[in-house]
C-alpha positions in Angstrom: 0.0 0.0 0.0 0.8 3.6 -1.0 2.2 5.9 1.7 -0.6 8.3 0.6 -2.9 5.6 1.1 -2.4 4.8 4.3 -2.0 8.6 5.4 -5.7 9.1 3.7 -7.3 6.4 5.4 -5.9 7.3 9.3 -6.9 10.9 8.2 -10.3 9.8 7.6 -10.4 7.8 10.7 -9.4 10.4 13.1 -12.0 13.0 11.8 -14.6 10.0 11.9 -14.1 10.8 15.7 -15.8 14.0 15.5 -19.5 12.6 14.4 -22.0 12.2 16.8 -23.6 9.7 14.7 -25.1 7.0 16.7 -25.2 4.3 14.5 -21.4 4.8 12.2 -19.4 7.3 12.9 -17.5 8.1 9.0 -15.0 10.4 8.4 -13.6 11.4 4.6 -10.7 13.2 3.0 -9.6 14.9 -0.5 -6.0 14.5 -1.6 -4.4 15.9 -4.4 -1.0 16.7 -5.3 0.6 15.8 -2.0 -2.1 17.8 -0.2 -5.0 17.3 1.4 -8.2 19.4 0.7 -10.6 19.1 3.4 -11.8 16.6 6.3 -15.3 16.1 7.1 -17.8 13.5 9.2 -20.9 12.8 9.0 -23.2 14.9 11.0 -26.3 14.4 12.7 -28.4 11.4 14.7 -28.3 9.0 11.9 -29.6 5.7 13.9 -31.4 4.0 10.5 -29.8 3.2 7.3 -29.6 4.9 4.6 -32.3 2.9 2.9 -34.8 3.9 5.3 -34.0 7.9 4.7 -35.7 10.5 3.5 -33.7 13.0 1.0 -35.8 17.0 1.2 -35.0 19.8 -0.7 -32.7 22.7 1.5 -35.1 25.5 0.4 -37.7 24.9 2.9 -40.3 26.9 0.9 -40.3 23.8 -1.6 -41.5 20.8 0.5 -40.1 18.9 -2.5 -39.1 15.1 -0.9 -37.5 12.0 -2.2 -36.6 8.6 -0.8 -34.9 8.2 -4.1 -30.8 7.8 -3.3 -30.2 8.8 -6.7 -31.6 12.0 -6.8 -29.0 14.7 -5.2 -31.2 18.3 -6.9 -34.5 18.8 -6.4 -36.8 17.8 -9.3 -39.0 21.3 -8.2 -36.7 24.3 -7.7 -33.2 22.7 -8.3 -31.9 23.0 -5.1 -29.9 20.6 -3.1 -31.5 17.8 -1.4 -30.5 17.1 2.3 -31.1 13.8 4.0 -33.9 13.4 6.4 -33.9 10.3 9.1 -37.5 9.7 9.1 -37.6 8.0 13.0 -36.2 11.1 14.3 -36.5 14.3 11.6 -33.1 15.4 12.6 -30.8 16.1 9.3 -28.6 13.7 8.4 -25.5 14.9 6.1 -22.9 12.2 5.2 -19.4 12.5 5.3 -18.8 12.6 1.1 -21.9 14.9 0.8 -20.5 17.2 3.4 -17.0 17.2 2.1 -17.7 17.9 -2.1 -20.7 20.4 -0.5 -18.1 22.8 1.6 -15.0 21.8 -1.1 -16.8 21.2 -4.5 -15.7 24.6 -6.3 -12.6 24.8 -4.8 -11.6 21.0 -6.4 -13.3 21.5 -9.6 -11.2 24.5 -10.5 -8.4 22.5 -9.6 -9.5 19.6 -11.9 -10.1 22.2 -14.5 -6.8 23.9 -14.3 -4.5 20.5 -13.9 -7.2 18.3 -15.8 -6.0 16.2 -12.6 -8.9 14.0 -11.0 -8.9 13.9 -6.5 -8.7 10.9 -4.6 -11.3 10.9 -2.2 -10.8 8.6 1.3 -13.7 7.6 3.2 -14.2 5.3 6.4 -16.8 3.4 4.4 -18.0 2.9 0.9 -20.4 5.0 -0.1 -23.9 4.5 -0.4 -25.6 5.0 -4.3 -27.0 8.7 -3.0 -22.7 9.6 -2.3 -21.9 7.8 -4.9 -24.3 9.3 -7.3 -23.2 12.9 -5.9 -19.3 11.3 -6.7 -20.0 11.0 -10.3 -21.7 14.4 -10.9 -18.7 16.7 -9.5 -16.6 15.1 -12.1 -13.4 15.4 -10.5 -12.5 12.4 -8.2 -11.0 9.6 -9.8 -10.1 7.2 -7.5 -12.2 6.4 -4.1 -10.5 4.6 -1.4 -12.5 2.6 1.7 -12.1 0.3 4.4 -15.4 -0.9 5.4 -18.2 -2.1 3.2 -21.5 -0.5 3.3 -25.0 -2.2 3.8 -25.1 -3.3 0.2 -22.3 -2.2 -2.9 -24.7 -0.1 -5.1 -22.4 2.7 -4.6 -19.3 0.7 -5.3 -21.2 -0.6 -8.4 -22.3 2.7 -9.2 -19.1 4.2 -9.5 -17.5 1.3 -10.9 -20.3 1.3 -14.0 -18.9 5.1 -14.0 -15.3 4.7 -14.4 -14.4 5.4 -11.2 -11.3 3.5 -9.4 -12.3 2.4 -5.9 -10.4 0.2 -3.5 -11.0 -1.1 -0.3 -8.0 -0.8 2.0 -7.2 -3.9 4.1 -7.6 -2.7 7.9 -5.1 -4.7 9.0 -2.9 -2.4 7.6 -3.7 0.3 9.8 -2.3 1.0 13.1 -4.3 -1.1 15.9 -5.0 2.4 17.9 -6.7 3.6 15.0 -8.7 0.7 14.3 -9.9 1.1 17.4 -11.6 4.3 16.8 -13.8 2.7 14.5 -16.9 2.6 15.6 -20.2 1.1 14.3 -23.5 -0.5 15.8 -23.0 -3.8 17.7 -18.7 -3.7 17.6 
């Protein structure tokens, strides 16, 4: 494994720390060019699964909602959509969605002016809605993970899209950070 690699991964772990996610705390990472661009988590009290979320549109004079994954702009008013855990109603941003959201301009003029694609690090593969959201930036070309998500339509979503993604064997990370890990039941 890649130094980079490696580095990317523990990066993602440690800022995995911050969430106050209940159910899976995930943490992700941009790097580029020996740099890295941003470190976000997941935010909010996400105790369902993704499957069981609702996706609303953030101008909240549209009432436009979704449980489409696949859908990341409101089909109404073109807006972006912002997850919704139905049990509780409190928003529920993941860790990709957060990152391209606060970072996205800022790394597509850098793919524009290097015609250089990101790699993006994550805690765990993302789910279709990420992966979807992946795709439509255009500028990440390689997408590195080390747990698997509840089912691979993301991995197969970005796969069908020509995007590289690897898992990263955990045993190659250091035990301490392994330990920070955290997710329902472990």
């Amino acid at each position: 494994m890649e130094d980079y690699v490696k580095l990317g991964i523990e990066q993602a772990i440690k800022i995995s720390t911050l969430s106050r996610c209940n159910s899976r705390k995930v943490g992700a990472c941009i790097y580029f060019n020996k740099l890295f661009y941003g470190f976000n988590h997941n935010e909010g009290c996400c105790d369902e699964e993704c499957e069981t979320i609702e996706f609303l549109c953030s101008d909240k004079t549209c009432n436009y909602k979704t449980t489409n994954p696949i859908e990341v702009w409101c089909q109404r008013c073109g807006h972006f959509l912002g997850s919704v855990n139905e049990s509780s109603n409190n928003s529920v941003v993941h860790a990709e969605e957060h990152l391209l959201k606060k970072h996205g301009n800022e790394l597509k003029k850098i793919y524009k002016e290097t015609g250089k694609k990101v790699n993006l690090f994550i805690t765990d593969a993302p789910c279709l809605k990420c992966a979807n959201l992946i795709v439509k930036n255009g500028f990440i070309g390689r997408v590195f993970y080390l747990r698997k998500f509840t089912n691979e339509d993301g991995i197969k979503y970005l796969l069908k899209n020509n995007i590289d993604i690897k898992q990263v064997d955990i045993e190659r990370i250091e035990p301490s950070l392994r330990k920070l890990l955290t997710l329902r039941g472990q």
